[in-house]
C-alpha positions as protocol buffer text, in pm:
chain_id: "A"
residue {
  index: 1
  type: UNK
  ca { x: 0 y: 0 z: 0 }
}
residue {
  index: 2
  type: UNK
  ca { x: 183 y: 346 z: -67 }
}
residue {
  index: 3
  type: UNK
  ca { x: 181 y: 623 z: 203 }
}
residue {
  index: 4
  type: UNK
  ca { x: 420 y: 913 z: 244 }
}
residue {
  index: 5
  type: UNK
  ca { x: 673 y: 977 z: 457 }
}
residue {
  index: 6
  type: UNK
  ca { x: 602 y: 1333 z: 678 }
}
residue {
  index: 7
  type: UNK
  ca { x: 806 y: 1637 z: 542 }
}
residue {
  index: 8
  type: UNK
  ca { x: 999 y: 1812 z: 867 }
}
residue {
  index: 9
  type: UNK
  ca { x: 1183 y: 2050 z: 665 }
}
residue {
  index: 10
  type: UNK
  ca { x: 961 y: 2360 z: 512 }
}
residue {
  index: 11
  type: UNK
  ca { x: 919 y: 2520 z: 235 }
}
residue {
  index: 12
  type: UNK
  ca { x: 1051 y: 2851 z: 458 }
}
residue {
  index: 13
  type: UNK
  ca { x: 1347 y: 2594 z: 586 }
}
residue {
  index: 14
  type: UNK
  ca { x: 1450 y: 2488 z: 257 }
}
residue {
  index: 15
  type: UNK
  ca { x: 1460 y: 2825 z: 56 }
}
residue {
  index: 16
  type: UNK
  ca { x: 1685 y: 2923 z: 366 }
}
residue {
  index: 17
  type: UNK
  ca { x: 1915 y: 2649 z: 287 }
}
residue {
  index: 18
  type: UNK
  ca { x: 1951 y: 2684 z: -61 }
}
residue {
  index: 19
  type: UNK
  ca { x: 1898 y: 3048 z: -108 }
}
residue {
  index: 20
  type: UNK
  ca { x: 1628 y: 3021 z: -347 }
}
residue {
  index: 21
  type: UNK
  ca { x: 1285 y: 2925 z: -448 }
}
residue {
  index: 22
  type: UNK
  ca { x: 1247 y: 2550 z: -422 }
}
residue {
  index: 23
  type: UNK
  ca { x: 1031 y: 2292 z: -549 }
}
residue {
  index: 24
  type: UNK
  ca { x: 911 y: 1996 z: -380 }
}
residue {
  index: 25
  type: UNK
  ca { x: 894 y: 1643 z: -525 }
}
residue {
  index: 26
  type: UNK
  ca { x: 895 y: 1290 z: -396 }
}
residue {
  index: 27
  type: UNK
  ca { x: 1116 y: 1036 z: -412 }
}
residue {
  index: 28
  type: UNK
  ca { x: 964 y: 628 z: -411 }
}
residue {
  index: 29
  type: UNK
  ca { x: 1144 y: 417 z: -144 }
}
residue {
  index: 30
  type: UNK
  ca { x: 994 y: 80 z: -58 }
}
residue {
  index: 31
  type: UNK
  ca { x: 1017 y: 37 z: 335 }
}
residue {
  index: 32
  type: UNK
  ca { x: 988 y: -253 z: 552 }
}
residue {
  index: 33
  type: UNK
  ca { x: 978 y: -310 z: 891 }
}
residue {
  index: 34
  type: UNK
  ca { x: 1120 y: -568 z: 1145 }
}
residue {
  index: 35
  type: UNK
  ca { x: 979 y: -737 z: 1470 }
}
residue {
  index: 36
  type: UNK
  ca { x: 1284 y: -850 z: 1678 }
}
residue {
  index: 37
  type: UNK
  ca { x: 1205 y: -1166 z: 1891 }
}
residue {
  index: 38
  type: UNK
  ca { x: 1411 y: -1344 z: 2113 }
}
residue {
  index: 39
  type: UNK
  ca { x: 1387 y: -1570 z: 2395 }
}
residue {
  index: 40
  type: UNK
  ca { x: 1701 y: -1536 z: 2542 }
}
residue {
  index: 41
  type: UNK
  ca { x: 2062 y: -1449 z: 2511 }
}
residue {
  index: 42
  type: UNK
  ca { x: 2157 y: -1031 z: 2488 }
}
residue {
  index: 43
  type: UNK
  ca { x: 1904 y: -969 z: 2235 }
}
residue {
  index: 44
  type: UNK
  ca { x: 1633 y: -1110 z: 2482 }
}
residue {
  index: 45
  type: UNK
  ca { x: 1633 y: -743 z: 2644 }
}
residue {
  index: 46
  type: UNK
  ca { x: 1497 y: -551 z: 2310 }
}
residue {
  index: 47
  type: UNK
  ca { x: 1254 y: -849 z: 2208 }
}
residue {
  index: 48
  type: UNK
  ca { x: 926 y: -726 z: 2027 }
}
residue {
  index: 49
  type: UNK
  ca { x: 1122 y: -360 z: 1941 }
}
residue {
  index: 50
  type: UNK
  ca { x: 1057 y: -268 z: 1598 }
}
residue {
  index: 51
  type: UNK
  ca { x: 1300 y: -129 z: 1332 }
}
residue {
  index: 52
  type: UNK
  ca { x: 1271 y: 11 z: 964 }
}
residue {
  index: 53
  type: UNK
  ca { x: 1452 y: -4 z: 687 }
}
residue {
  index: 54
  type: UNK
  ca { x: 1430 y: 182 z: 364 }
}
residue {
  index: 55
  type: UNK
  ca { x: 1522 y: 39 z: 29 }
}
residue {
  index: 56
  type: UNK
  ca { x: 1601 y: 244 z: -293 }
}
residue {
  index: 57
  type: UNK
  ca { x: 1507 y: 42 z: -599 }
}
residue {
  index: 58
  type: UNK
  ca { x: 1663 y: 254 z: -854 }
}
residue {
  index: 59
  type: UNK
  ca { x: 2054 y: 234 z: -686 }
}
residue {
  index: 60
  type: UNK
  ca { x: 1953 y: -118 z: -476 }
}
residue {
  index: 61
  type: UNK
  ca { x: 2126 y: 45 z: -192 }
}
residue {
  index: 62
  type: UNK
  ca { x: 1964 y: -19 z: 219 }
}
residue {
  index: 63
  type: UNK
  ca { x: 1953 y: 142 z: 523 }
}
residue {
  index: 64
  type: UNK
  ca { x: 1814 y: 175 z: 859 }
}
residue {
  index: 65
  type: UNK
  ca { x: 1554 y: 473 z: 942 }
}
residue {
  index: 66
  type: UNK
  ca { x: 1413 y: 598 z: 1211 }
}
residue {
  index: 67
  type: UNK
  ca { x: 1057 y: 509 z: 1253 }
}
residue {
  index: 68
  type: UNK
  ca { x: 869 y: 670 z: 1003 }
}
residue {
  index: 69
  type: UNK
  ca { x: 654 y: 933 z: 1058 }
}
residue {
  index: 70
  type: UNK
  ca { x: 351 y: 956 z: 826 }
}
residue {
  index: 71
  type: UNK
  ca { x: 193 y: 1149 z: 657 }
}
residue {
  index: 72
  type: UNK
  ca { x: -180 y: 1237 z: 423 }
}
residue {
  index: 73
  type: UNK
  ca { x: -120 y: 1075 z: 95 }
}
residue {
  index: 74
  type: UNK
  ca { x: -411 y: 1271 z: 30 }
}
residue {
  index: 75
  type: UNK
  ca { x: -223 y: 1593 z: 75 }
}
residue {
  index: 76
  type: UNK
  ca { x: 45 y: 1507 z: -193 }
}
residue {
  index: 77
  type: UNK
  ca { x: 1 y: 1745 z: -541 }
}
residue {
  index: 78
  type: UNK
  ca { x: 2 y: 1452 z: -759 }
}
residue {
  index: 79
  type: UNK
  ca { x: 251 y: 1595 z: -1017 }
}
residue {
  index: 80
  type: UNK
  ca { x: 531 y: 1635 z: -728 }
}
residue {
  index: 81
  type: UNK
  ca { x: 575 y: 1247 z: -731 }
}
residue {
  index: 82
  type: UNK
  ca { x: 854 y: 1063 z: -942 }
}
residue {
  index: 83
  type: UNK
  ca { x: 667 y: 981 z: -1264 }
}
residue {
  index: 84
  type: UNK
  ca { x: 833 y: 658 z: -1423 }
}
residue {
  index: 85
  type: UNK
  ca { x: 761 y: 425 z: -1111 }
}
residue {
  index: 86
  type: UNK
  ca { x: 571 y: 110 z: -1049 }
}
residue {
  index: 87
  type: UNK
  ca { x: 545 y: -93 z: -724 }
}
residue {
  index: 88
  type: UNK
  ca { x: 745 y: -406 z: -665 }
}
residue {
  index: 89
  type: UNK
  ca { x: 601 y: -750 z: -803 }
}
residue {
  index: 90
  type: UNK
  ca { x: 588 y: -1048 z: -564 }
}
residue {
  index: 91
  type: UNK
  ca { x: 934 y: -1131 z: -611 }
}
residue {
  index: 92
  type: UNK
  ca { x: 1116 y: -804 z: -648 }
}
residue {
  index: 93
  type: UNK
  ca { x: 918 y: -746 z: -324 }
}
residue {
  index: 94
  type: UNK
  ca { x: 1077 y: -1048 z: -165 }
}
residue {
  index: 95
  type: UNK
  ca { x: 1458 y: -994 z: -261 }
}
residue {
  index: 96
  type: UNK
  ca { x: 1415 y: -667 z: -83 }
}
residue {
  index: 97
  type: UNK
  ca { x: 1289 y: -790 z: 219 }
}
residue {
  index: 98
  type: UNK
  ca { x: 1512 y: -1043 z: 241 }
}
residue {
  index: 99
  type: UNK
  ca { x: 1796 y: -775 z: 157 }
}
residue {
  index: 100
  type: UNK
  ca { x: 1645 y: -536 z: 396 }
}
residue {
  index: 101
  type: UNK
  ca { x: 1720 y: -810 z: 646 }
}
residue {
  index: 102
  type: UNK
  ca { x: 2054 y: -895 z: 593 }
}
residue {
  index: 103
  type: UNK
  ca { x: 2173 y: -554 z: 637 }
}
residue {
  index: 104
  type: UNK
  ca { x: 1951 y: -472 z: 963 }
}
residue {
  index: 105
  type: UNK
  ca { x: 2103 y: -824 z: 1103 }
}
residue {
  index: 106
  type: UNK
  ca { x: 2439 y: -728 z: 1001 }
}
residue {
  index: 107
  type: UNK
  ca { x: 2382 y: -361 z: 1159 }
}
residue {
  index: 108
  type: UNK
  ca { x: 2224 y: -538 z: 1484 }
}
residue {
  index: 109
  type: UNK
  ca { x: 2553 y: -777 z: 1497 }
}
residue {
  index: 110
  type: UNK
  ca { x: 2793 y: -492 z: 1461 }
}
residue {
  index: 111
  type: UNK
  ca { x: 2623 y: -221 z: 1657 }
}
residue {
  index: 112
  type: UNK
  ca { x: 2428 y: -346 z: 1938 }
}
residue {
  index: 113
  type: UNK
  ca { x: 2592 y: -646 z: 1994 }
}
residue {
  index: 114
  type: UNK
  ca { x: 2331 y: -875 z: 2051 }
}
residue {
  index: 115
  type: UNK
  ca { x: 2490 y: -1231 z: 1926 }
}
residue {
  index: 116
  type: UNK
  ca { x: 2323 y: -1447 z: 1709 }
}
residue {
  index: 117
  type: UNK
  ca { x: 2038 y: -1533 z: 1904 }
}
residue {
  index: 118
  type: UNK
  ca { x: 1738 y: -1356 z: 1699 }
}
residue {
  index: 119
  type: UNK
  ca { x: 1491 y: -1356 z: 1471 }
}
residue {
  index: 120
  type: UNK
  ca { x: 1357 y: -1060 z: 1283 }
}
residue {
  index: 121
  type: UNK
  ca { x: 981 y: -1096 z: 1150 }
}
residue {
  index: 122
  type: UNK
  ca { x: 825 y: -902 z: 881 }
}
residue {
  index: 123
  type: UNK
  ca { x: 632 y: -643 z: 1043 }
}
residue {
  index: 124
  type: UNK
  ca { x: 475 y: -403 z: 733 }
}
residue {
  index: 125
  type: UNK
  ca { x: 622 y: -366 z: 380 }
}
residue {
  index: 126
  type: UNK
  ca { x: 518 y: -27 z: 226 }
}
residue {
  index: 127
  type: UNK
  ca { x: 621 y: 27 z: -126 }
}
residue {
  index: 128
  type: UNK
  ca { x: 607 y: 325 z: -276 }
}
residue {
  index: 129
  type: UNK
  ca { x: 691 y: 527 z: 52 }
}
residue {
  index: 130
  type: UNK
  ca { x: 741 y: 857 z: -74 }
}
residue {
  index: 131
  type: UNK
  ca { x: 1021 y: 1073 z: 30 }
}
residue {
  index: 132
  type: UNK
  ca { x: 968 y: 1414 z: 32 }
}
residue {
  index: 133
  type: UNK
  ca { x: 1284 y: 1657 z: -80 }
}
residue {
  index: 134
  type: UNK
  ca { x: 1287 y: 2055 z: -204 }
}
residue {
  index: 135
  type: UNK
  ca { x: 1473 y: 2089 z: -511 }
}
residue {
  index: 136
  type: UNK
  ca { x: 1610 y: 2456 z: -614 }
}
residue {
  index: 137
  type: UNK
  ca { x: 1766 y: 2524 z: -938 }
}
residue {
  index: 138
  type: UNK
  ca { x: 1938 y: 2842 z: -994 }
}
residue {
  index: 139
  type: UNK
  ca { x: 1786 y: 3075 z: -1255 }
}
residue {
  index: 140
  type: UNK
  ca { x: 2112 y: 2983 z: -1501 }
}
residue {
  index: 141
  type: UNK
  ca { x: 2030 y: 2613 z: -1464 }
}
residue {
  index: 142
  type: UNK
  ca { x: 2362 y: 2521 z: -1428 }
}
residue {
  index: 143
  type: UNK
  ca { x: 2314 y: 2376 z: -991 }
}
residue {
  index: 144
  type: UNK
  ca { x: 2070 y: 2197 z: -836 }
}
residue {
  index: 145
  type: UNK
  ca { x: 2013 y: 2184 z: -491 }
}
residue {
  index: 146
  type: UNK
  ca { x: 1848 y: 1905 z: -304 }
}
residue {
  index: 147
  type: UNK
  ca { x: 1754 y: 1943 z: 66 }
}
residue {
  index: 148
  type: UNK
  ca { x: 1609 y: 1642 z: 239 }
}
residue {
  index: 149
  type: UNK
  ca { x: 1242 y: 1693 z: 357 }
}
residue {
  index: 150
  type: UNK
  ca { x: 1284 y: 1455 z: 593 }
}
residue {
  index: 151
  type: UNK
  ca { x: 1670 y: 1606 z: 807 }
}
residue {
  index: 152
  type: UNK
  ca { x: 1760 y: 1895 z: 611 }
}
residue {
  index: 153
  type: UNK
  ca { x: 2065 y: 1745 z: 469 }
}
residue {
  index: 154
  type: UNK
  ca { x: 2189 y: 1875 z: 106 }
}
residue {
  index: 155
  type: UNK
  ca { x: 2323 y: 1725 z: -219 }
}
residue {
  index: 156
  type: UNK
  ca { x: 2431 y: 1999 z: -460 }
}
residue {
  index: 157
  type: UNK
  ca { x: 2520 y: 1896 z: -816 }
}
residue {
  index: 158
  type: UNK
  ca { x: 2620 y: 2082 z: -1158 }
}
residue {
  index: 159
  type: UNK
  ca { x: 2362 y: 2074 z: -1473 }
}
């Protein structure tokens, strides 16, 4: 089912950032989240806590979110979101959970230490989870900006 991730970062926030007017769009991310369950051993203390990754399809690359705050998919202007995208079939759907798991067992086993002791259920796939991000471009069109709606963070590349 899609849904949309909440913006944090304004309009106001964004043109501040990049100095300019800025428009927003939305990126498609498929997300899934993880129910960790153990019965004993060091992961036993953090059993039933939830955790989220986020998967881009276009680059394949993974990683581990906060929870994710949602938003009204009602609210989104329909020609902000990423036009050439279609959800994930059955299997395609599949390879990314079970890739989405591999790296959140492999961040668990690095990070937190717990040992080998746990299991991490499916808890909710979402796909398309839309990203929100501003996007300025100066009046030359020779830079783009691109500020993360969801942490402010910035990407600036030459046109």
């Amino acid at each position: 089912m899609p849904s949309v991730l909440a913006a944090h970062i304004t309009r106001a926030d964004a043109e501040r950032l990049t100095g300019g007017p800025v428009v927003l769009h939305y990126y498609p991310l498929t997300g899934v989240s993880f129910i960790l369950q153990a019965a004993r051993g060091p992961a036993s203390r953090i059993d039933g806590r939830v955790f989220h990754t986020v998967t881009d399809r276009a680059t394949g690359s993974i990683a581990t979110s906060e929870a994710w705050e949602l938003g009204d998919l009602a609210d989104v202007d329909a020609s902000a979101v990423w036009k050439e995208y279609e959800p994930a079939g059955d299997e395609a759907k599949r390879s990314i959970v079970t890739a989405a798991r591999q790296t959140l067992t492999a961040r668990l086993l690095r990070t937190v230490r717990l040992g080998g002791q746990f299991e991490l259920r499916v808890n909710q796939v979402i796909d398309p989870l839309w990203k929100p991000n501003w996007l300025y471009t100066d009046k030359n069109k020779r830079v783009q900006i691109l500020v993360d709606g969801l942490n402010g963070g910035t990407a600036k590349r030459r046109l």
